[in-house]
Every structure is written in structure tokens, then in C-alpha cells.
C-alpha positions as CSV (number, residue, x, y, z in Angstrom):
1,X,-45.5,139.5,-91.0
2,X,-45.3,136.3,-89.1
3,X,-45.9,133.1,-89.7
4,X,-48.8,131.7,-92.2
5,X,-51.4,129.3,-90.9
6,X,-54.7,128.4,-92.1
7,X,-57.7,129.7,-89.8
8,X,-60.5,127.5,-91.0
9,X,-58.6,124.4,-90.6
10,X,-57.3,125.5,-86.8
11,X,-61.0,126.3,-86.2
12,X,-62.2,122.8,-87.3
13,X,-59.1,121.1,-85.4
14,X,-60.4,122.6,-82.3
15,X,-64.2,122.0,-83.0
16,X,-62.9,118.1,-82.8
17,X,-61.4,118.4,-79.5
18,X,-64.5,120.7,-78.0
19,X,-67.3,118.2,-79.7
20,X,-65.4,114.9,-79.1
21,X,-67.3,111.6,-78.7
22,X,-65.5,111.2,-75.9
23,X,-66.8,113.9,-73.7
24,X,-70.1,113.0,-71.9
25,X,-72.5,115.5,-73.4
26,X,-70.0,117.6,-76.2
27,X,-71.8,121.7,-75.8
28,X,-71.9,121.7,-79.8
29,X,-72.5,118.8,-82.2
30,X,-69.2,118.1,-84.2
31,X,-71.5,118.1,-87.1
32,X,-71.8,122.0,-86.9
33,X,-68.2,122.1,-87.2
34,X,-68.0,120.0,-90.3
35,X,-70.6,122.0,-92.0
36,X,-68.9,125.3,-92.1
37,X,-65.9,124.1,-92.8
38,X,-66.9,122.1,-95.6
39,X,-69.3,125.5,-96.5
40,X,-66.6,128.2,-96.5
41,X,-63.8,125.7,-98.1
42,X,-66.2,125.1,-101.2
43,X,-67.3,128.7,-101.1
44,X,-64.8,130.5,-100.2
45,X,-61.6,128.4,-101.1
46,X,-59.3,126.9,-98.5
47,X,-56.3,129.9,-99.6
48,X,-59.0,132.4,-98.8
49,X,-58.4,131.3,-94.7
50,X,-54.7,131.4,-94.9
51,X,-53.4,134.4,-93.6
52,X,-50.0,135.5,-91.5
53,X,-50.3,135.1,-88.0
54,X,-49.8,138.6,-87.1
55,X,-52.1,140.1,-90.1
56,X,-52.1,143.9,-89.9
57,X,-55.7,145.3,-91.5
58,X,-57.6,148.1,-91.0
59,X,-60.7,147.6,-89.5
60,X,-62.6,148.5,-93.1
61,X,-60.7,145.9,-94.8
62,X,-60.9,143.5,-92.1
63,X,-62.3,140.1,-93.1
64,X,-65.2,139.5,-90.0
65,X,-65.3,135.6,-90.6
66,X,-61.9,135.5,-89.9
67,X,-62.4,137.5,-86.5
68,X,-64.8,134.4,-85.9
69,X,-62.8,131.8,-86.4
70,X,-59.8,133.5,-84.6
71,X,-62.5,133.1,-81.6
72,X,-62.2,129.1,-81.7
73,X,-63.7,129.1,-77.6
74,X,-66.4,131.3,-78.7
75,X,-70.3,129.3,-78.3
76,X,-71.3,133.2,-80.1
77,X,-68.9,132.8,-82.8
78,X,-69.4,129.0,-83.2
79,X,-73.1,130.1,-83.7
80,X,-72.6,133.4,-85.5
81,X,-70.3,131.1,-88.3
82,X,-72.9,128.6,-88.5
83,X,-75.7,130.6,-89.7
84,X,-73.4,132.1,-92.1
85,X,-72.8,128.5,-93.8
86,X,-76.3,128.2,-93.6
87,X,-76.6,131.6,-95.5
88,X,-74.1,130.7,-97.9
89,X,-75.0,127.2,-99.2
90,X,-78.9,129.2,-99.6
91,X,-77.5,131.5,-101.5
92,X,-76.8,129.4,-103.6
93,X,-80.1,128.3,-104.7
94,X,-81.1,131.7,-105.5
95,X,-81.0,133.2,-109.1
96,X,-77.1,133.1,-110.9
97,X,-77.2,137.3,-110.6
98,X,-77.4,137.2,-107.0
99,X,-74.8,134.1,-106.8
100,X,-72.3,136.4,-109.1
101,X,-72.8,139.5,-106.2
102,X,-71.8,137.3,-103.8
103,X,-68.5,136.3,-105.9
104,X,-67.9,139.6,-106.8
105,X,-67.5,140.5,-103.1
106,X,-66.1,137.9,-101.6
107,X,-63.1,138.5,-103.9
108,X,-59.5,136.7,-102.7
109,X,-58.6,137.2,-99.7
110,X,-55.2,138.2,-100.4
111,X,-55.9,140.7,-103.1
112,X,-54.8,144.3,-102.1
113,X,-57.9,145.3,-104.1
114,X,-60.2,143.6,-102.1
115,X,-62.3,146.0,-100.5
116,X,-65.5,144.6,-100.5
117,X,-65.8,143.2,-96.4
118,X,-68.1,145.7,-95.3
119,X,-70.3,145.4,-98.5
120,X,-70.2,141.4,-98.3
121,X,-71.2,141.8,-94.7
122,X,-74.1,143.8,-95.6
123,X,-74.8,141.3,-98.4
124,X,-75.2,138.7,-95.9
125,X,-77.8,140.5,-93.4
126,X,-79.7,140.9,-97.4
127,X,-79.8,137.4,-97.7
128,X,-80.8,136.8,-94.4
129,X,-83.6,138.9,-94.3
130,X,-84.8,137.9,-97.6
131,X,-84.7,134.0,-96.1
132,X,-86.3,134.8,-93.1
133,X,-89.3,136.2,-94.9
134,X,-89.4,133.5,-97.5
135,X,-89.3,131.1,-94.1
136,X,-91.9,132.7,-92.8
137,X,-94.2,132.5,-96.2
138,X,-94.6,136.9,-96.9
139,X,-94.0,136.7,-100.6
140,X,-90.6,138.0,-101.5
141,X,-88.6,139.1,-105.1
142,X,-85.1,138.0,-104.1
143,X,-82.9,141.0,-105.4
144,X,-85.0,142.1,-108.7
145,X,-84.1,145.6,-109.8
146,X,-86.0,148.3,-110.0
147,X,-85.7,151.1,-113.0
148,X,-82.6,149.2,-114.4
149,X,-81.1,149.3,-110.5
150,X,-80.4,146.3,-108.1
151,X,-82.7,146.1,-105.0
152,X,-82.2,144.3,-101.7
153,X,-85.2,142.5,-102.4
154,X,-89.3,143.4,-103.0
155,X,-91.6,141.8,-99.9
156,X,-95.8,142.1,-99.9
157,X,-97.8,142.6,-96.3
158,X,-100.6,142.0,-96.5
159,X,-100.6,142.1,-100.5
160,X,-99.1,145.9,-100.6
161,X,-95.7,146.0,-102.9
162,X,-92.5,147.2,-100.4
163,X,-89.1,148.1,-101.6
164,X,-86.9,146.6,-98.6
165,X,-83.4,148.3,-98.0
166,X,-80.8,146.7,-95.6
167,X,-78.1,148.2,-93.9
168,X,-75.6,147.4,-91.2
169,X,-73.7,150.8,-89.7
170,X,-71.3,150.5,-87.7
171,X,-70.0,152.2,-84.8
172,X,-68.8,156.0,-85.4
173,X,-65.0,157.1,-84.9
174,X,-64.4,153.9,-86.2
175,X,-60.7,155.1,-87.7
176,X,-60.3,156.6,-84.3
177,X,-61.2,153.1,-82.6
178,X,-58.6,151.4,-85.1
179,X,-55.4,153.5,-84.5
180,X,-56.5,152.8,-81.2
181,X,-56.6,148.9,-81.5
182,X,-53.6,148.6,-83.7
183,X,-51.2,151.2,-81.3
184,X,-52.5,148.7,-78.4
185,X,-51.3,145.7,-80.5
186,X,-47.8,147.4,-81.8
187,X,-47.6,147.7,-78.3
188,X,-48.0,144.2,-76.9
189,X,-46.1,143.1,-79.5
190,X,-43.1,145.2,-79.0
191,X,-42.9,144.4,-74.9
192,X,-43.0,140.5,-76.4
193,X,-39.7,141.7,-77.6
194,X,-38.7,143.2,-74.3
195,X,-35.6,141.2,-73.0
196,X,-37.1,141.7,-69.4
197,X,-40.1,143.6,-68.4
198,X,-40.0,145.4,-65.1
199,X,-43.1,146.0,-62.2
200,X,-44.4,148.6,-64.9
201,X,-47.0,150.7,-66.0
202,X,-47.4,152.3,-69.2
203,X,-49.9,155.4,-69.7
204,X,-50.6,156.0,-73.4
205,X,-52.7,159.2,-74.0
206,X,-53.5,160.7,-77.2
207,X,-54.3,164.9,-78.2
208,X,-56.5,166.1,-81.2
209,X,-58.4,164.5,-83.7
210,X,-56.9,161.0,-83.7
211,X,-56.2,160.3,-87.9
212,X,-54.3,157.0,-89.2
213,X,-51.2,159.4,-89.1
214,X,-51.1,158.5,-84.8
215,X,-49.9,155.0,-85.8
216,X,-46.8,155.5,-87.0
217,X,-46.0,157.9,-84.4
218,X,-46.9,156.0,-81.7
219,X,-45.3,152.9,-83.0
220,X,-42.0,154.9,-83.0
221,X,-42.5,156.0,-79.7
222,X,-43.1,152.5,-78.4
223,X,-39.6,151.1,-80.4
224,X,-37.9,153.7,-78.2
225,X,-39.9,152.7,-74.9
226,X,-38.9,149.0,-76.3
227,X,-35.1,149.9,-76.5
228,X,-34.9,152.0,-73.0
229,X,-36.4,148.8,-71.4
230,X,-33.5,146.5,-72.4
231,X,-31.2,148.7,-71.5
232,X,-32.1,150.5,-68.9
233,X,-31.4,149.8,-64.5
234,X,-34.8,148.8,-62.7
235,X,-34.4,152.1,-61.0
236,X,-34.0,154.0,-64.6
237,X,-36.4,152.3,-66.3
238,X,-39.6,154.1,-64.5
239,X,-37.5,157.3,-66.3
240,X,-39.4,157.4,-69.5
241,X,-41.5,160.0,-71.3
242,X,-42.7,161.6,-74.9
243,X,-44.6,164.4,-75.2
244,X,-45.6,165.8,-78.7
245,X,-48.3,167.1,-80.6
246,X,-49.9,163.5,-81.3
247,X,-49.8,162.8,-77.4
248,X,-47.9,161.4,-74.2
249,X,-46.4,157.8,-73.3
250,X,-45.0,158.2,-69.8
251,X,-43.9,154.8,-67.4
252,X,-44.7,154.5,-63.8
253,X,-44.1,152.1,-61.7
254,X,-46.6,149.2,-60.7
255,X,-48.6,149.4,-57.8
256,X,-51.9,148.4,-57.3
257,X,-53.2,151.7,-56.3
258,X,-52.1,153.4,-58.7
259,X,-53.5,151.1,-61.1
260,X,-56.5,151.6,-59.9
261,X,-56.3,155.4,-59.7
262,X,-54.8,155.8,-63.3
263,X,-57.9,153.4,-64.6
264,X,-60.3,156.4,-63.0
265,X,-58.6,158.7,-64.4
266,X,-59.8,157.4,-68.0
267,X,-56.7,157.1,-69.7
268,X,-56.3,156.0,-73.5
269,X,-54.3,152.9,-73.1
270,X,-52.8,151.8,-70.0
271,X,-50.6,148.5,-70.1
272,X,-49.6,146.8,-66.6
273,X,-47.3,144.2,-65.1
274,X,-46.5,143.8,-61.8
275,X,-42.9,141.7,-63.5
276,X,-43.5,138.3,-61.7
277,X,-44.3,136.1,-64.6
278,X,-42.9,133.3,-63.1
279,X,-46.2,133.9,-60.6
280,X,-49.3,131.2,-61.6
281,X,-51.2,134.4,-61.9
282,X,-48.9,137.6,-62.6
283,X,-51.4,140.9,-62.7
284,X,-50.4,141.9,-66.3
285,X,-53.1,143.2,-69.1
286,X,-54.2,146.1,-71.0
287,X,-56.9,148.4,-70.8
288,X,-57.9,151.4,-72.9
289,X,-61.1,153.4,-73.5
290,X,-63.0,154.3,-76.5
291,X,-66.5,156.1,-75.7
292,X,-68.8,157.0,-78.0
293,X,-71.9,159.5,-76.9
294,X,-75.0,158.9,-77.6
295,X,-75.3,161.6,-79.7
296,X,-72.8,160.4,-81.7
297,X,-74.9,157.4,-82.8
298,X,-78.0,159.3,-83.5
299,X,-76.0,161.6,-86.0
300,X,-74.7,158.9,-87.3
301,X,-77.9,156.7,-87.3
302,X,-79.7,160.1,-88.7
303,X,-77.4,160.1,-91.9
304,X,-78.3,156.3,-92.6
305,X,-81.7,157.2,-92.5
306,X,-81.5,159.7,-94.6
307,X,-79.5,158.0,-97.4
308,X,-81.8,155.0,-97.4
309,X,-84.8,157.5,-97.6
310,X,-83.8,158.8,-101.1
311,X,-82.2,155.2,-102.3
312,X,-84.2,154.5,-105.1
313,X,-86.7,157.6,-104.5
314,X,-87.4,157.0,-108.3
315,X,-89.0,154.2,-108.5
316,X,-92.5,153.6,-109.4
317,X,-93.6,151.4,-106.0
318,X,-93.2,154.4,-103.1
319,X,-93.4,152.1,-100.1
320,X,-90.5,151.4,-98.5
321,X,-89.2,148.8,-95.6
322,X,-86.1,149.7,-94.0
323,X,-84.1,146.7,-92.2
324,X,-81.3,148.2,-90.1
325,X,-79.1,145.7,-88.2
326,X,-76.7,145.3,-85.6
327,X,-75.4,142.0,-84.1
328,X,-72.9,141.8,-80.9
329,X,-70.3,139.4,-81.1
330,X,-66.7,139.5,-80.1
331,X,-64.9,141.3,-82.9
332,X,-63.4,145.0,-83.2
333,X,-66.2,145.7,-86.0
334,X,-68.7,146.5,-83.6
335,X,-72.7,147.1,-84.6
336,X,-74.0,150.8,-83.9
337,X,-76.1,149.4,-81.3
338,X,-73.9,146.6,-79.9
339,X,-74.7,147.1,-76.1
340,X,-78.2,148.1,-74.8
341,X,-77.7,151.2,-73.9
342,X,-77.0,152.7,-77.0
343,X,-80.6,152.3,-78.4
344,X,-82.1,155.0,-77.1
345,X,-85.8,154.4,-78.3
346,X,-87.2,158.0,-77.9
347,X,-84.1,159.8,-79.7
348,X,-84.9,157.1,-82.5
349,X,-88.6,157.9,-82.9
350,X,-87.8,162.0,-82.7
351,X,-85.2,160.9,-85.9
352,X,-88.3,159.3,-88.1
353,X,-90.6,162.2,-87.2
354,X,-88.1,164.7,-88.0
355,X,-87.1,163.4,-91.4
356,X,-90.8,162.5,-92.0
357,X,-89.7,158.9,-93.1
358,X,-93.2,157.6,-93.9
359,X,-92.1,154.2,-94.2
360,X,-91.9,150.9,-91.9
361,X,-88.4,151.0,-90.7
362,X,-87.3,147.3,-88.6
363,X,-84.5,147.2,-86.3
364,X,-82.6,144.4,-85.6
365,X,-80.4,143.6,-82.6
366,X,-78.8,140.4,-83.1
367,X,-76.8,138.1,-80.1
368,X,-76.3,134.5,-80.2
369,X,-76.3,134.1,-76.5
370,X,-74.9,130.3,-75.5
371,X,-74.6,129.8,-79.2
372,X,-78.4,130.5,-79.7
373,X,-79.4,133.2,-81.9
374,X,-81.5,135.5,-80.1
375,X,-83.1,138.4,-82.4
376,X,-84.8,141.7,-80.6
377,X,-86.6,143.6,-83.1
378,X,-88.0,147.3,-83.0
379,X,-90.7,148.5,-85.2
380,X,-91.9,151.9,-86.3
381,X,-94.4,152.6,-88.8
382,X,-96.8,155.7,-89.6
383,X,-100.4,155.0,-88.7
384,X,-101.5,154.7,-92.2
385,X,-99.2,151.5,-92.1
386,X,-100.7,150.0,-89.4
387,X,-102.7,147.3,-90.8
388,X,-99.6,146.3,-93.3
389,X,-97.0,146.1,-89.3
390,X,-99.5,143.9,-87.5
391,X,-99.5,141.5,-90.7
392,X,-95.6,141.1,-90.6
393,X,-95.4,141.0,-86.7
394,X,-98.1,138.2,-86.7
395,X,-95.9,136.3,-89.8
396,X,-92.7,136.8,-87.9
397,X,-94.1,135.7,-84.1
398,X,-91.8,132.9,-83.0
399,X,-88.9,133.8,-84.8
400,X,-88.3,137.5,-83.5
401,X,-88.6,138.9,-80.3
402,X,-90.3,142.3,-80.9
403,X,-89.2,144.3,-77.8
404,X,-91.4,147.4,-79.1
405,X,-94.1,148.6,-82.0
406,X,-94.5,152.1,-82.5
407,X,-97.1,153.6,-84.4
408,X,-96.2,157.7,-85.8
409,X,-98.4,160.2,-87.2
410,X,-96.8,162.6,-89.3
């Protein structure tokens, strides 16, 4: 398992030395660093940030602050953590119901129970939206419920009642994407443990539906890769090969060229060295590919609109405001939308025509670019909604970007 240490308190050790009184003009103020610390410690507990060095979670019970504070360089984590204290200690003003949520989710870090990341995640962008519109003076309910059920929250445009709904998918394939991390880590830290590593390249491909099954298999393979390479000649070492049903690890030795063709060729995972690690600047990395098509978002965007369509189709107050978020930052638990290209506007709009949404339905695509956050919102509404968007875009002007407003008639 490796060694313990304590996250939050690395973090804050290095926010000292990057905001020092001594530099001439410090990037962030070390006050930001003392305020989450001092935020997560009292909310969170200080046991909560101490984890072993090597932790080994899957992505769903992967703890995203910690990701953050992992990144201790990072101007977008730095950023991305201080809003969170910011969330947190506003929070706690609200009602005791919606401060005994948030407890019930954050749960201890080391439980084996705790499952409740992705929901405390969401639970934050809840919180934030429900803050942003109290900022921003559209009367808000903060979490009421509705026929004996929790909401996100109630909000009035332009004095008509909206249930709002919140959600934060995340990328598809995501239990593809994490046998996919975790055999790339097993596999770093197996050549760590390689007595010396020859000019080498490793080509990792996998066959079939990738399950969490791969791992193990993999992680075998790579122990025997591991083994041939400290006992094996320099000319025997290039001599290595699996082939099974889960996939193919082969070796090859390095060249430039044939790093270059191998990376063309779109391989899984492809791990290099060209062996001179005594060199300032040896040519050693990993690279591996995980794409998603666009198609693949929209069906998975699709089945998020559809479930927040029928959430709470009961209730008495039909209108309906759905927030749907996705924020970029350097982490494995990527947003749906966490590069450009993967809103595709058009496919969007045909989505809310075809399931006849008839509601107000906000996206947001957050980045905190140089440690600023920078928010690009998307809006589509029906026509007969129209007076209701223009009141909310006017309320939020300043605080949003609003890259597009689309009016629908169904």
C-alpha cells in the first residue's frame, strides 16, 4: 500500500513555498491557501486527507478533492479547491437538513462503505447553483422537498415557480477508462522495480469489451514482463510476448521511429525509454488512448435527459430547470463535455426536440483558466419560455459567459 502521508497538509506546505513573502509578486495569495486548509480540516477532518501514497481506487470511489490536492503546481486546482471551501463554509449557513446531506456524504474517508464521491460531487455543483442564484438576487428555496421528496432547490424567473435539477455526468466507458489508468499505473510501478531497464518499448493492446476482470490479467502479465527484464541479456530482453483472449503485451526495441510509427498506429498503452537515465533529459513516458465518439456522449447525455425529465414528474409545480454541468480540470474523473469538441450544439438541440423536454435546460462548462473561474453557459428553452430565459440571462450577465440561447418550438 505504501507509505501514509497526509495530502492537505503537503498541499498547504507547498502553497507556503509558492506564495512566499519573499517572492516579488507570489501568483496566489497565501491567504487562499490557509483558507482551504483550515475549511476542509474543520469540515472534513484532518484523518479524512490521510491516505497511503500509492492508494488504489476505482475511479467511482475516487475522492476528486484529493485528485486536487495531489496537483499542488496546479493554478486550476488551486482555484477549483478554493471555490470548494468557499462552497463548504456556505453550506453551512444553510438549513441543518441540508448541512446533515452534506455529512451523510462526505462520510470517512477510509470507510470501505463510503460510496458517496460522485453523489457529494454532485451535491456540490447543487450548492453552487443554488448560491449563484441567491448571489445574483432570483428568489431561491434551498433544497425544500416536494410531495415528501428532497429537491435540488425551487428558483422563480420572472415570478414563475421552477423545480431545478442538477446533474454532473461523466464521461462514458468510464470502467473501460479505469482498467485502462490503473493497468498503466501497475505498470509504471512494476518497471520502478525493474533492476535495469533496457532502450525499450512496450506495446500494450487490449481485445473485447474491456471489464474490471483486464486488471488482474494484465497485472500478471506485467509481473512476468517485470521478471524477464531482470533476468534477461540486452539482446533477449526485446524477446517478450503474451497473447490471450484479454489482449497482447509485446517489447520492441527503442528507436525513435518506431516510436513514432507505433504512436500512429493508435495503440492502447505504449510505455518508452530509450535506457539513458543518467541523460539530463532521457526520452522515457507513457502514452495510451481512450476515445470516446461523439455518439457516445449524446446516448449517454440522452439517458440523463431523460431521467431528469421524469424526476419528480409528480409534483404539483410542472416547470422544470435543468442545470447540467461539466468542469475540466486535471483529474481522471473527466466531465462529459470536458474538451470543446465534444459539445456538439446541433446533436444537443435534436436531443430536446426529440424527447419534447418542454423545459429550460442550462449547461454549464466550467474551467478555471490561470486559476480564474471561467463559466460558458448554453441555454435552451421552448418559445413559450422565452420571457422567463431572457429574465435569468439578464440576472446572470457578468457572472456567466452565455456562449449560445436557443429558443425551440415543439
Amino acid at each position: 500500500m505504501g507509505r501514509k502521508i497526509n495530502v492537505l497538509q503537503e498541499w498547504l506546505d507547498n502553497g507556503k513555498k509558492i506564495s512566499s513573502e519573499f517572492l516579488l509578486r507570489p501568483a496566489i495569495s497565501r491567504g487562499v491557501f490557509y483558507r482551504v486548509y483550515t475549511t476542509l480540516k474543520l469540515y472534513f477532518g484532518e484523518e479524512y486527507f490521510v491516505i497511503s501514497e500509492r492508494e488504489d481506487k476505482s475511479i467511482d470511489k475516487h475522492f476528486w478533492i484529493v485528485d486536487l490536492l495531489a496537483n499542488k503546481n496546479s493554478f486550476e486546482c488551486i482555484a477549483a479547491l478554493d471555490k470548494i471551501a468557499k462552497l463548504t463554509d456556505y453550506l453551512h449557513t444553510l438549513p441543518r437538513h441540508v448541512v446533515k446531506e452534506f455529512e451523510h456524504l462526505r462520510g470517512g474517508y477510509n470507510d470501505p462503505k463510503r460510496v458517496h464521491a460522485e453523489n457529494l460531487r454532485n451535491f456540490f455543483y447543487e450548492i453552487y447553483i443554488i448560491r449563484l442564484l441567491e448571489q445574483k438576487r432570483i428568489p431561491v428555496e434551498k433544497k425544500p422537498e416536494g410531495n415528501g421528496k428532497p429537491l435540488d432547490g425551487v428558483c422563480y424567473l420572472a415570478g414563475k415557480k421552477f423545480i431545478i435539477e442538477c446533474t454532473k455526468p461523466a464521461i462514458p466507458k468510464r470502467i473501460e477508462f479505469d482498467v485502462l489508468k490503473r493497468v498503466a499505473t501497475d505498470f509504471i510501478l512494476l518497471i520502478e522495480k525493474a533492476v535495469k531497464l533496457p532502450p525499450i518499448i512496450v506495446v500494450i493492446d487490449f481485445k473485447g469489451r474491456i471489464t474490471p476482470a483486464y486488471r488482474s490479467h494484465f497485472s500478471t502479465y506485467l509481473i512476468h514482463l517485470r521478471k524477464h527484464l531482470n533476468t534477461a541479456q540486452t539482446s533477449e530482453s526485446m524477446n517478450f510476448e503474451v497473447d490471450s483472449e484479454y489482449g497482447l503485451v509485446r517489447t520492441e526495441h527503442f528507436s525513435d521511429e518506431l516510436l513514432d510509427q507505433l504512436k500512429n498506429e493508435g495503440h492502447d498503452i505504449i510505455f518508452y525509454s530509450n535506457g539513458l537515465v543518467g541523460q539530463s533529459v532521457p526520452n522515457s513516458g507513457i502514452n495510451f488512448k481512450f476515445p470516446i465518439e461523439e455518439h457516445e456522449i449524446l446516448k449517454h447525455l440522452e439517458a440523463v435527459l431523460k431521467q431528469k425529465k421524469i424526476q419528480h414528474i409528480d409534483s404539483e409545480d410542472s416547470e422544470k430547470i435543468i442545470f447540467i454541468d461539466s468542469e475540466s480540470l486535471p483529474e481522471f474523473n473527466f466531465g462529459l463535455f470536458h474538451q470543446p469538441s465534444m459539445l456538439n450544439l446541433d446533436e444537443v438541440m435534436r436531443l430536446y426536440e426529440k424527447l419534447r423536454m418542454d423545459c429550460l435546460v442550462c449547461i454549464t462548462i466550467r474551467t478555471y483558466w490561470s486559476g480564474e473561474l471561467v463559466v460558458a453557459t448554453h441555454l435552451i428553452a421552448t418559445e413559450r419560455l422565452k420571457r422567463e430565459t431572457k429574465w435569468l440571462v439578464d440576472k446572470l450577465s457578468g457572472t456567466a459567459h452565455f456562449a449560445d440561447i436557443t429558443y425551440l418550438s415543439l
